[in-house]
N, C-alpha and C positions, 0 to 999 in steps of 0.2 A: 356391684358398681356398674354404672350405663356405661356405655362406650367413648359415651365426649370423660368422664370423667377417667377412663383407663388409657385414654390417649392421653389427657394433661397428666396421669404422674409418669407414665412413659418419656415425656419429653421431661419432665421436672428431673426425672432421674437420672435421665441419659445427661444433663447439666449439671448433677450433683457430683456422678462420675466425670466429668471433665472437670468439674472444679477441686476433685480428689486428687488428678493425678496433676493437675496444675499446680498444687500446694505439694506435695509429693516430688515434683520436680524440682521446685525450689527448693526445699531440704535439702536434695543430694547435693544440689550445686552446693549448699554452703556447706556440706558434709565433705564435700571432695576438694573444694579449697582450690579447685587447680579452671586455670580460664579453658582447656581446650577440652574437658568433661564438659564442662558449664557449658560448650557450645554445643556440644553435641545433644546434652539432653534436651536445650533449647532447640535442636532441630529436628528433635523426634517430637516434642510438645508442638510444636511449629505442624509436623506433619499430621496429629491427632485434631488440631482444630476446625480444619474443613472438612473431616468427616464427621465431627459431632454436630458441626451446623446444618451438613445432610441430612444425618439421619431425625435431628428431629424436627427440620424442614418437611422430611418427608412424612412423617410422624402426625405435624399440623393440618399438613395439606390434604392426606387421609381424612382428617377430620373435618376438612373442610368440603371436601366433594361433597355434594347436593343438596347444601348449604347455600352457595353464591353461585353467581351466572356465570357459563364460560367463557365469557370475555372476561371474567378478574380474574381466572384460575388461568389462564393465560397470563395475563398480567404480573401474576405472582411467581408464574415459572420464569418469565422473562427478568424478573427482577432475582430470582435467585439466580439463575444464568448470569447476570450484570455482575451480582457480589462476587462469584466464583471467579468471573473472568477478571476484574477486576484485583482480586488479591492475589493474583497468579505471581505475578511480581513486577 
């Protein structure tokens, strides 16, 4: 497998595992029945989501070096910068 094709299932996968333990969370919460679990699991799913945006941010953009001009790969850091600061709260 080439390299653009082992970065796309790296990122496919690193999204299959977040959508694993997102369904997973949701289980327990209705398993546990109780609202102050429910929160908590939600603030550990809460804390798992901007790292999986990271790493397969980082993942893309590996794949993108020497690919596009670095003024877009600026572009691209500045705009993943924006989402993060952004959803800070």
């Amino acid at each position: 497998m080439e390299k653009q094709g082992k970065l796309v299932f790296a990122m496919a996968l690193t999204r299959l595992l977040a959508g694993s333990l997102e369904l997973a969370g949701a289980f327990l919460m209705l398993a546990f029945q109780r609202v102050d679990s429910a929160f908590r699991i939600n603030a550990l799913l809460g804390m798992v989501g901007p790292v999986i945006f990271l790493v397969v941010s980082a993942l893309g953009f590996a794949g993108l070096i020497g690919h596009i001009a670095p003024q877009k790969i600026c572009l691209l850091l500045v705009g993943i910068a924006l989402i993060l600061l952004a959803s800070r709260g």
